[in-house]
PyMOL Python script that loads the backbone (N, CA, C, O; Angstrom):
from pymol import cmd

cmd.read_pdbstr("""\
ATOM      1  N   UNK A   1      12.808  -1.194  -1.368  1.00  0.00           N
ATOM      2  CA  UNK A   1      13.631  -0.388  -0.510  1.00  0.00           C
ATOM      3  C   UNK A   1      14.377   0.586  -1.406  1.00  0.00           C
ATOM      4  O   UNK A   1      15.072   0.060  -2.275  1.00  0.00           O
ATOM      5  N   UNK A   2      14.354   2.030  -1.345  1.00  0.00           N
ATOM      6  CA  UNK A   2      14.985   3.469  -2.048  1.00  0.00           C
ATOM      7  C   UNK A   2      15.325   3.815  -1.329  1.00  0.00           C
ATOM      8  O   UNK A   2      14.932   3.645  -0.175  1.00  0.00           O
ATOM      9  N   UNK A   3      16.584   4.724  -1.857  1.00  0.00           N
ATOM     10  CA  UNK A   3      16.916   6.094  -0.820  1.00  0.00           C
ATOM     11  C   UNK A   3      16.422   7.204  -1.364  1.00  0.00           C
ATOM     12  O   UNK A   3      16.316   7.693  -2.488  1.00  0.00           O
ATOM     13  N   UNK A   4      16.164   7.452  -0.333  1.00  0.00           N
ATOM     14  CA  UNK A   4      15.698   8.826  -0.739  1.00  0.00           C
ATOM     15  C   UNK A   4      15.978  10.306   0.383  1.00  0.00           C
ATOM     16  O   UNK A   4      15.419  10.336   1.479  1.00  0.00           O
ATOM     17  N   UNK A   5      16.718  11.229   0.011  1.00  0.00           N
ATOM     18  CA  UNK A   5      17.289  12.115   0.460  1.00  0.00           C
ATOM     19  C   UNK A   5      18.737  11.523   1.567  1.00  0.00           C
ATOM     20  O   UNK A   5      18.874  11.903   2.730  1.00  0.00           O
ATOM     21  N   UNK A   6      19.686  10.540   0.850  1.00  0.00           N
ATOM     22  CA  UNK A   6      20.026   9.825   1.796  1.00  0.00           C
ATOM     23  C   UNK A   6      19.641   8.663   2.692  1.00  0.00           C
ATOM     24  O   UNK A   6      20.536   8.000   3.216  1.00  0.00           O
ATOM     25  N   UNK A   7      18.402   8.384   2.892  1.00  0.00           N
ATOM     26  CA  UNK A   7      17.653   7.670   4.010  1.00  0.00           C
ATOM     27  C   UNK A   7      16.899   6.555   3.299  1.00  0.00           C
ATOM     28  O   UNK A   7      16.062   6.770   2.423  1.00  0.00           O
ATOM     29  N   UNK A   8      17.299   5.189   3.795  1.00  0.00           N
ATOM     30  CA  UNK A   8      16.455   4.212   3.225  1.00  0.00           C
ATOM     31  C   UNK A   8      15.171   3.936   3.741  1.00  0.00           C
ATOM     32  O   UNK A   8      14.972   3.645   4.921  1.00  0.00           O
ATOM     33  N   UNK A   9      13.961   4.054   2.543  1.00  0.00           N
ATOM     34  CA  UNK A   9      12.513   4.040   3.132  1.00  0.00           C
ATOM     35  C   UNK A   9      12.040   3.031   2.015  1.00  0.00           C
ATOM     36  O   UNK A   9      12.380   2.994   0.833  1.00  0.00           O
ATOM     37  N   UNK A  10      11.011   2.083   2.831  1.00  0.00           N
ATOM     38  CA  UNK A  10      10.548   1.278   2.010  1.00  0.00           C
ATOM     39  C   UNK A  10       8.933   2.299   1.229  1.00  0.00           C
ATOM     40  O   UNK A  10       8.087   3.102   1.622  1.00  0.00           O
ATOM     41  N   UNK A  11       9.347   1.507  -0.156  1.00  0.00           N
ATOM     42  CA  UNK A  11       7.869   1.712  -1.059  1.00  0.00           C
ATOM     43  C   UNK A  11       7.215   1.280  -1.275  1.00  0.00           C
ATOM     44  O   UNK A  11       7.333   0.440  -2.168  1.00  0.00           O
ATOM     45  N   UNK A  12       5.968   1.495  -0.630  1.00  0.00           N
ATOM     46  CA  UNK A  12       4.383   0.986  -1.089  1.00  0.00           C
ATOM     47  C   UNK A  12       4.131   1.714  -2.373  1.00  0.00           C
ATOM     48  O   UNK A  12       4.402   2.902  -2.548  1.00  0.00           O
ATOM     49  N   UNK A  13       3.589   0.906  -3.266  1.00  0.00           N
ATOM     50  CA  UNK A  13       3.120   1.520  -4.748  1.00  0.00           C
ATOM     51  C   UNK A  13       2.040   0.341  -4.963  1.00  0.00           C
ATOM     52  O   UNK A  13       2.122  -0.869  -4.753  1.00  0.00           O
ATOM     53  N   UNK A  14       0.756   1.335  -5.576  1.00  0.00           N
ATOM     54  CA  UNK A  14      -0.122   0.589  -5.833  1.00  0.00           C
ATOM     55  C   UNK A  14      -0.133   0.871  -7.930  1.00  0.00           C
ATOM     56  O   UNK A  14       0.107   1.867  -8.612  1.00  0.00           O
ATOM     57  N   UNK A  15      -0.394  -0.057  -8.165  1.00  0.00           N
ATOM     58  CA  UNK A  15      -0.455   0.184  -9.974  1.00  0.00           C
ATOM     59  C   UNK A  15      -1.806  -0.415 -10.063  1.00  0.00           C
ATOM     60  O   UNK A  15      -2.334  -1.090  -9.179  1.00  0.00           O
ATOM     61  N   UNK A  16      -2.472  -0.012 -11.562  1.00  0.00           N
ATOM     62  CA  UNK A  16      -3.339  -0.492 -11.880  1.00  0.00           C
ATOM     63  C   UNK A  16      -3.448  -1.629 -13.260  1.00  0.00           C
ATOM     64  O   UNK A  16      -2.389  -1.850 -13.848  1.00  0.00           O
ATOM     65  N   UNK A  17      -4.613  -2.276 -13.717  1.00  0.00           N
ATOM     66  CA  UNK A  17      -4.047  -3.572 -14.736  1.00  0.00           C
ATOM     67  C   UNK A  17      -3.366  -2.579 -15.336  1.00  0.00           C
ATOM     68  O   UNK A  17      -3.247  -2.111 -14.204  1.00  0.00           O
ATOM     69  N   UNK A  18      -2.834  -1.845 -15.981  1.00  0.00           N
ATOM     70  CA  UNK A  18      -2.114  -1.510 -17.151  1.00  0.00           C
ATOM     71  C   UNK A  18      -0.806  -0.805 -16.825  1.00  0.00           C
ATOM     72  O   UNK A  18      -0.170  -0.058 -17.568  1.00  0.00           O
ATOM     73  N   UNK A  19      -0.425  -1.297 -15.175  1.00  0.00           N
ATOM     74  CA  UNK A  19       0.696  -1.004 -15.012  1.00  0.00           C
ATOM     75  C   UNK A  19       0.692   0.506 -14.357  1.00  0.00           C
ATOM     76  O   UNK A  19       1.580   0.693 -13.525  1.00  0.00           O
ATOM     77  N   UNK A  20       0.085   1.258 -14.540  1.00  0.00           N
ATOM     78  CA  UNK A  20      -0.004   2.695 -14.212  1.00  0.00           C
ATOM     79  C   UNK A  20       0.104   3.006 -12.343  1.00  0.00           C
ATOM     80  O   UNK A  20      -0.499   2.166 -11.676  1.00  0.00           O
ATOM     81  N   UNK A  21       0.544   3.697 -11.856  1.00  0.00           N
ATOM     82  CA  UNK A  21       0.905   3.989 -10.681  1.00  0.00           C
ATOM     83  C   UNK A  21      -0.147   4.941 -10.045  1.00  0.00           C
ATOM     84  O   UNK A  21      -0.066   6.166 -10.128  1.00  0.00           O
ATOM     85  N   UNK A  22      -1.172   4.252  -9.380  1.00  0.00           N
ATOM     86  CA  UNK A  22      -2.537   4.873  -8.915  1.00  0.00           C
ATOM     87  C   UNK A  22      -2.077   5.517  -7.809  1.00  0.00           C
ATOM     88  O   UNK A  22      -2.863   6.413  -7.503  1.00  0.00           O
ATOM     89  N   UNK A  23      -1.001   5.437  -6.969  1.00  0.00           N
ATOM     90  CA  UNK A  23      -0.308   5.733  -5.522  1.00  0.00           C
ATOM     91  C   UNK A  23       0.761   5.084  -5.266  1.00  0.00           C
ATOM     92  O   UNK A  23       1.311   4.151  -5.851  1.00  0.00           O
ATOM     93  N   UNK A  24       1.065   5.796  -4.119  1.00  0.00           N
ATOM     94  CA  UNK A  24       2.222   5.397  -3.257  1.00  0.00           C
ATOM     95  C   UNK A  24       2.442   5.751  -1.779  1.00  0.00           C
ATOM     96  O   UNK A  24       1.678   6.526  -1.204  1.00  0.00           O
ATOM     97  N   UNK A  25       3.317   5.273  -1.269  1.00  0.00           N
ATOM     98  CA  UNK A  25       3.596   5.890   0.016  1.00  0.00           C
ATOM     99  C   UNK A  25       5.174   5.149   0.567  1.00  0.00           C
ATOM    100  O   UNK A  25       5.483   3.984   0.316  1.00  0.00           O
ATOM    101  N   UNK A  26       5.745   5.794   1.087  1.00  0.00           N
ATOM    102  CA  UNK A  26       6.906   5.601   1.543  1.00  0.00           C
ATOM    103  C   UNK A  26       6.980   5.646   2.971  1.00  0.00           C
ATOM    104  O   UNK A  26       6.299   6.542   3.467  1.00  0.00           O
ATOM    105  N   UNK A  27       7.547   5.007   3.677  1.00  0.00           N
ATOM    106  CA  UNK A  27       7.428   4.523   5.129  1.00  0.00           C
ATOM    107  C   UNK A  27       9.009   4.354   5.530  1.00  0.00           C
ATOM    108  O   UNK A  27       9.776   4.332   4.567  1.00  0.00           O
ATOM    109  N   UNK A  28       9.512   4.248   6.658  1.00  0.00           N
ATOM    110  CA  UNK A  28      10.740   4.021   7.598  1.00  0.00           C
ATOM    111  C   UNK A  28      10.764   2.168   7.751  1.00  0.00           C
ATOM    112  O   UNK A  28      11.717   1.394   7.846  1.00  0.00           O
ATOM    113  N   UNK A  29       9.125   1.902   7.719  1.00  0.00           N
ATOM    114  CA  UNK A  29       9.326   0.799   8.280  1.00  0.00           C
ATOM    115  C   UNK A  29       8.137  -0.432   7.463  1.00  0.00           C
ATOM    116  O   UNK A  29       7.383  -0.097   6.549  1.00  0.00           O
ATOM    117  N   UNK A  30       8.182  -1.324   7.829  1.00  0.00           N
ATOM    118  CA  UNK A  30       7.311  -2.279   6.961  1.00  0.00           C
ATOM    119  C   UNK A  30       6.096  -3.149   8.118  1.00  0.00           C
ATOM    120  O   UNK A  30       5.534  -4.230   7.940  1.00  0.00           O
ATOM    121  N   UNK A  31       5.999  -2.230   9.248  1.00  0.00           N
ATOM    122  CA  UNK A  31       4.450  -3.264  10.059  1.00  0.00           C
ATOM    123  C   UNK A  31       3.645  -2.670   9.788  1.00  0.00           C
ATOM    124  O   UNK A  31       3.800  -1.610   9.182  1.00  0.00           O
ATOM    125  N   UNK A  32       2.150  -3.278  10.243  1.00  0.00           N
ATOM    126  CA  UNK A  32       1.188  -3.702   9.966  1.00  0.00           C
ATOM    127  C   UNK A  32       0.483  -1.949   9.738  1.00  0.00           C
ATOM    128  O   UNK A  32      -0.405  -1.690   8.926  1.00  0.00           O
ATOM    129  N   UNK A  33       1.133  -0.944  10.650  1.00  0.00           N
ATOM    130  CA  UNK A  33       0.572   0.187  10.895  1.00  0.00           C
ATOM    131  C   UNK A  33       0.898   1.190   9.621  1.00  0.00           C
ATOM    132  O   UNK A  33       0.122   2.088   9.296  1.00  0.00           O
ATOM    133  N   UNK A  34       2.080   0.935   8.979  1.00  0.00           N
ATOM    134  CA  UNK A  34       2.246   1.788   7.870  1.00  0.00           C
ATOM    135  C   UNK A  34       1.485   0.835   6.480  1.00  0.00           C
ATOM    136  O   UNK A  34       1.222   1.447   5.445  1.00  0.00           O
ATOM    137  N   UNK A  35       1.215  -0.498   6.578  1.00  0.00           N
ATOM    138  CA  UNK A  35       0.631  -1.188   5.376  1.00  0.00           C
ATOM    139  C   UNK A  35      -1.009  -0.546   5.946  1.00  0.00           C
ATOM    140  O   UNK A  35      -0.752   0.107   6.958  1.00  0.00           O
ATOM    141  N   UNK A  36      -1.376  -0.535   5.881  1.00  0.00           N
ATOM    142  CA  UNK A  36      -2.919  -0.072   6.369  1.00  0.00           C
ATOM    143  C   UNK A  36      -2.966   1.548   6.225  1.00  0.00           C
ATOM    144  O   UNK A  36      -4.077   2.019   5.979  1.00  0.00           O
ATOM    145  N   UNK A  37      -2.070   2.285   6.330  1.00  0.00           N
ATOM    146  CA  UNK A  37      -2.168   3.548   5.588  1.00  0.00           C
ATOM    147  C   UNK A  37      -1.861   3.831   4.462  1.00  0.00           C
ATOM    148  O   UNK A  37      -2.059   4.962   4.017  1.00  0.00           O
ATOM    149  N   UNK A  38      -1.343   2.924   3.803  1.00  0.00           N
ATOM    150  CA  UNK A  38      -0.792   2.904   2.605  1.00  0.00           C
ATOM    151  C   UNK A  38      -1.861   2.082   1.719  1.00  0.00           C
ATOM    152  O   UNK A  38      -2.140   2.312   0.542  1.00  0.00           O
ATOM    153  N   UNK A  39      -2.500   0.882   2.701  1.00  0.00           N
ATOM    154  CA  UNK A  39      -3.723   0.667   1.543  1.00  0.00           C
ATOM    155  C   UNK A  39      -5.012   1.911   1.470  1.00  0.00           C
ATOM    156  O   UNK A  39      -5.555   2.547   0.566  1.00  0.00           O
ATOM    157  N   UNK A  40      -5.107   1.850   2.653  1.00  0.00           N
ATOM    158  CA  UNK A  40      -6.639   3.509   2.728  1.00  0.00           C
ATOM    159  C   UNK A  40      -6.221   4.617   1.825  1.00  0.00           C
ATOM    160  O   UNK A  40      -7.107   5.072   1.101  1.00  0.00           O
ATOM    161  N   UNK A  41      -5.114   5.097   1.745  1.00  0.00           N
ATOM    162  CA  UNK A  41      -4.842   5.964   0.758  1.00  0.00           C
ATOM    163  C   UNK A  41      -5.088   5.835   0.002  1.00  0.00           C
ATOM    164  O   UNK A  41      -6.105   6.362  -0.448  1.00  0.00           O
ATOM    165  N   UNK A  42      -3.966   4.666  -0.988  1.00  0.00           N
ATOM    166  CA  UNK A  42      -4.497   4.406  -2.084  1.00  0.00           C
ATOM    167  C   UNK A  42      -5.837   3.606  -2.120  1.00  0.00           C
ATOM    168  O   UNK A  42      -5.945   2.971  -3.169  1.00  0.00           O
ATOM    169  N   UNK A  43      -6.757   3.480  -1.368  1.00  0.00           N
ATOM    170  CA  UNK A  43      -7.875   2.870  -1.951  1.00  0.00           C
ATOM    171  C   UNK A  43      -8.766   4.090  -2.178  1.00  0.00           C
ATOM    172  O   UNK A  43      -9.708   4.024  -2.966  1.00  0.00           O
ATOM    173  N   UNK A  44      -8.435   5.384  -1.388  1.00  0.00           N
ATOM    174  CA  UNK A  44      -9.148   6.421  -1.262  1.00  0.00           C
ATOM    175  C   UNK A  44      -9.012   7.014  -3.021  1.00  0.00           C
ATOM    176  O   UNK A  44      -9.865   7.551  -3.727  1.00  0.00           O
ATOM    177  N   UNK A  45      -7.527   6.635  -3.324  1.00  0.00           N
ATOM    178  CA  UNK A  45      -7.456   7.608  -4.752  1.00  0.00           C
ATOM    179  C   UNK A  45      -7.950   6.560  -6.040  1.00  0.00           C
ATOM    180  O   UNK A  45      -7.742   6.906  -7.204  1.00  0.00           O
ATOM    181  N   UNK A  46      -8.507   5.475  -5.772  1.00  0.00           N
ATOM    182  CA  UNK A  46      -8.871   5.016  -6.918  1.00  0.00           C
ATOM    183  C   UNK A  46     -10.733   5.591  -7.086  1.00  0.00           C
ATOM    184  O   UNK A  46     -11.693   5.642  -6.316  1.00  0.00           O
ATOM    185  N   UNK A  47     -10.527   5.878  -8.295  1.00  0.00           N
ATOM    186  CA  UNK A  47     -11.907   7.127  -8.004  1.00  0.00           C
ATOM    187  C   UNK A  47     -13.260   6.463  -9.227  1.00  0.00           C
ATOM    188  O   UNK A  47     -14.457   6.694  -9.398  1.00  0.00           O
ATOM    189  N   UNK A  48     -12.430   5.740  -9.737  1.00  0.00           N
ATOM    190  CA  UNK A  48     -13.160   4.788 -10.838  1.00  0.00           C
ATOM    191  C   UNK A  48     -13.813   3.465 -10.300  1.00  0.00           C
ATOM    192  O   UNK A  48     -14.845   3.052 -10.830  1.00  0.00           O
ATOM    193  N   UNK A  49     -13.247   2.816  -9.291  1.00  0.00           N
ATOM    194  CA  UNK A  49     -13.953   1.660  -8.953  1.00  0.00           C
ATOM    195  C   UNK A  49     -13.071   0.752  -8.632  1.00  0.00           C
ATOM    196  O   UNK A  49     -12.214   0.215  -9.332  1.00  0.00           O
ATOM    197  N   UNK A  50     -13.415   0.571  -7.192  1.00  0.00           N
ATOM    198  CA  UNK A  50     -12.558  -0.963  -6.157  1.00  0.00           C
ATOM    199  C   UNK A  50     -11.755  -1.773  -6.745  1.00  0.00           C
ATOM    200  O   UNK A  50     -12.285  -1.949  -7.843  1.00  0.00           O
ATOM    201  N   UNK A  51     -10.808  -2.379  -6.707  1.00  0.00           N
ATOM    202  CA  UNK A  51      -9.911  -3.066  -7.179  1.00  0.00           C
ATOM    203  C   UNK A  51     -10.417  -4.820  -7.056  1.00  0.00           C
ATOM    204  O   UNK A  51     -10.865  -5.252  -5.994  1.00  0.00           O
ATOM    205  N   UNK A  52     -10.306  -5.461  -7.952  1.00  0.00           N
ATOM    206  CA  UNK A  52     -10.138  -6.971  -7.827  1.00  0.00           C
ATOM    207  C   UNK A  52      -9.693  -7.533  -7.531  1.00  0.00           C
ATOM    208  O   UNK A  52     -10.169  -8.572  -7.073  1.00  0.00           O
ATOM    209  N   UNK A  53      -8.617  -7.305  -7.564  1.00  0.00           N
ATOM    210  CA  UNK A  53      -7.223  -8.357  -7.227  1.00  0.00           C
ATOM    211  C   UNK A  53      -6.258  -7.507  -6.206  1.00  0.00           C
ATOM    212  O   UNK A  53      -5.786  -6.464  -6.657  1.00  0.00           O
ATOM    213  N   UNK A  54      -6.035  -7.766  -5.278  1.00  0.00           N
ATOM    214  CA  UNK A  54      -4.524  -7.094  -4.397  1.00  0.00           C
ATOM    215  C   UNK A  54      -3.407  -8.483  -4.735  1.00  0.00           C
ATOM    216  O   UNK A  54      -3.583  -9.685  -4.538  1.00  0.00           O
ATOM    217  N   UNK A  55      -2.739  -8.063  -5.065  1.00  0.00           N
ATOM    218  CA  UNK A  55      -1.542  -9.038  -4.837  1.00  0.00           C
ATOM    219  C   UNK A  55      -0.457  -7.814  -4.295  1.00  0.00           C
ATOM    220  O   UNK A  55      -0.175  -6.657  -4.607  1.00  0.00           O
ATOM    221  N   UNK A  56      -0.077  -8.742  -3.371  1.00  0.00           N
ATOM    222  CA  UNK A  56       1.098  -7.964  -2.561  1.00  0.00           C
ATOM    223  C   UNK A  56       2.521  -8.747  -2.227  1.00  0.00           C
ATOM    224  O   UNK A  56       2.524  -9.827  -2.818  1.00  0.00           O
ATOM    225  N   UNK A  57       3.519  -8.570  -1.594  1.00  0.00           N
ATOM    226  CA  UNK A  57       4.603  -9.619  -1.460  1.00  0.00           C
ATOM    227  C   UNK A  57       4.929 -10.144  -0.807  1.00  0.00           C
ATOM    228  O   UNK A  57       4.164 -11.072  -1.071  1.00  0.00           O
ATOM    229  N   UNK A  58       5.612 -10.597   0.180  1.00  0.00           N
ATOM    230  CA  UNK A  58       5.156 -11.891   1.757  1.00  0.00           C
ATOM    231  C   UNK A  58       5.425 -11.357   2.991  1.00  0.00           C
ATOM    232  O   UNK A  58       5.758 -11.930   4.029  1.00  0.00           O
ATOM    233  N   UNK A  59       5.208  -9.965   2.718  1.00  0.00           N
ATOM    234  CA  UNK A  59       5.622  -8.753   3.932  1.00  0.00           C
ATOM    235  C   UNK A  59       4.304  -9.503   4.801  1.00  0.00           C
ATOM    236  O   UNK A  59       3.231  -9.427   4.202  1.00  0.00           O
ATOM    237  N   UNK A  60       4.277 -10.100   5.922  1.00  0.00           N
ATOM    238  CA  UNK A  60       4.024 -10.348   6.993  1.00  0.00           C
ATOM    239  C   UNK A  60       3.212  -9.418   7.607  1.00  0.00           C
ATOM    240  O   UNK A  60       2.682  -9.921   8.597  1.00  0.00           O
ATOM    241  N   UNK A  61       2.870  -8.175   7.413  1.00  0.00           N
ATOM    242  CA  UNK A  61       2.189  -7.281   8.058  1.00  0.00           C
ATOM    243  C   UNK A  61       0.613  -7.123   6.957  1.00  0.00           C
ATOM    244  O   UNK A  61      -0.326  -6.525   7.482  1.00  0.00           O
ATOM    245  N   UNK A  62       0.492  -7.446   6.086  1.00  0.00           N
ATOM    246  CA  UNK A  62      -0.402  -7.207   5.153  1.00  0.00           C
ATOM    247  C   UNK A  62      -1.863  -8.022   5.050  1.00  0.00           C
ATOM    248  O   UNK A  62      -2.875  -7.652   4.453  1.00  0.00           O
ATOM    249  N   UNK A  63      -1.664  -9.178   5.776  1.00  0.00           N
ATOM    250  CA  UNK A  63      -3.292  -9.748   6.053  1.00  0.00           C
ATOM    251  C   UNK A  63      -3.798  -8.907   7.049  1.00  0.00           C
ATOM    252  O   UNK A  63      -4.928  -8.457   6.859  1.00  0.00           O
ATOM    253  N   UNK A  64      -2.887  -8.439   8.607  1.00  0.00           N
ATOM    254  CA  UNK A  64      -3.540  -7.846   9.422  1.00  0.00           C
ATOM    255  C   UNK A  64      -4.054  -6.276   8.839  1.00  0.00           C
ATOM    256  O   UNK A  64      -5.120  -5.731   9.124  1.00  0.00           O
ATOM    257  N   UNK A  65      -3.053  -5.779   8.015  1.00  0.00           N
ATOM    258  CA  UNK A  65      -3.479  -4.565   7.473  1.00  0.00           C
ATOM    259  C   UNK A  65      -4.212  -4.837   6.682  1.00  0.00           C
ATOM    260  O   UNK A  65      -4.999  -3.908   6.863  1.00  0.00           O
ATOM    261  N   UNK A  66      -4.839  -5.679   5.492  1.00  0.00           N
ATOM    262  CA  UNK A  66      -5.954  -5.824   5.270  1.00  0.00           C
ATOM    263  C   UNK A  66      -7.457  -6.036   6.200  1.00  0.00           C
ATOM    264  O   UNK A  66      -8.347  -5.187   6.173  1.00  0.00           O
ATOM    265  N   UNK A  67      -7.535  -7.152   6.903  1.00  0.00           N
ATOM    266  CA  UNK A  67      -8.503  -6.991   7.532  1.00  0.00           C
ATOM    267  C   UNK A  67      -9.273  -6.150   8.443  1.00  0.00           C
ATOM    268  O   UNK A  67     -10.456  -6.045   8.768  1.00  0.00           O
ATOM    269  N   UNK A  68      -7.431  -5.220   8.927  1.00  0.00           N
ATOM    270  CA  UNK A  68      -8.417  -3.861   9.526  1.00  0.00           C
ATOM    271  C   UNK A  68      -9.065  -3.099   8.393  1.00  0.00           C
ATOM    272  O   UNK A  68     -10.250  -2.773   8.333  1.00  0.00           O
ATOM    273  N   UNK A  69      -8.138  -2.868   7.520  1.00  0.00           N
ATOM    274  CA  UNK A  69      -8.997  -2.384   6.768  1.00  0.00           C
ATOM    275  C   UNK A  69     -10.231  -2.456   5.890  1.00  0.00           C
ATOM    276  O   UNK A  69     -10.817  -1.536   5.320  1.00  0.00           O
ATOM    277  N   UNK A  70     -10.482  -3.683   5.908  1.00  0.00           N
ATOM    278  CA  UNK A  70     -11.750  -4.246   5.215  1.00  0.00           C
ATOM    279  C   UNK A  70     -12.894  -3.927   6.713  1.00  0.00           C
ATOM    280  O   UNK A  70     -14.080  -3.704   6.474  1.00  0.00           O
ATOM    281  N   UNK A  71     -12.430  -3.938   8.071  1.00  0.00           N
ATOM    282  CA  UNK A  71     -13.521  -3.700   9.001  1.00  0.00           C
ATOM    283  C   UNK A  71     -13.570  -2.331   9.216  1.00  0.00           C
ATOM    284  O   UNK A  71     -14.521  -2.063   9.951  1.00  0.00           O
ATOM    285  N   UNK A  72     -12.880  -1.270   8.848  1.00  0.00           N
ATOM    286  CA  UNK A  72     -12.591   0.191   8.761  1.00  0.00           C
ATOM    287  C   UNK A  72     -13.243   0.890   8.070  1.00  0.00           C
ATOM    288  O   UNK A  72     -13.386   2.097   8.266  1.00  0.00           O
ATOM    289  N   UNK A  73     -13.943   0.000   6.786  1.00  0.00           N
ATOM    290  CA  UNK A  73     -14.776   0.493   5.765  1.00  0.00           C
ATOM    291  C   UNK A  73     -13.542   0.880   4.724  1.00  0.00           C
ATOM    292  O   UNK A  73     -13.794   1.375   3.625  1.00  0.00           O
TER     293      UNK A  73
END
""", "prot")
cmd.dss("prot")
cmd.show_as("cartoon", "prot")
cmd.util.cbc("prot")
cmd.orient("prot")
């Protein structure tokens, strides 16, 4: 959770093994509908090759936003 311009928005950030910040996205809110744009994005900008591992944190919205997105292509 940041402020930013005044306004608290939560941050999605995706890093890669070496720590590096492949994306992001900033949202108002934390369901299932902003985690699922925030993974397609960043899955869109990794340009080298699919990720192995997601670890994410116990945000409650993130299996459903995974599995759409794994049936989304």
């Amino acid at each position: 959770y940041i402020k930013v311009k005044g306004k608290w928005m939560y941050l999605y950030r995706a890093v890669d093994s070496e720590g590096n910040t492949v994306d992001f996205y900033l949202s108002k809110n934390r369901k299932a509908k902003s985690a699922k744009r925030f993974f397609k994005k960043a899955l869109a900008s990794c340009h080298t090759s699919k990720p192995r591992v997601l670890t994410v944190d116990k945000n409650p919205a993130y299996p459903k936003a995974v599995k759409q997105s794994q049936k989304s292509g």
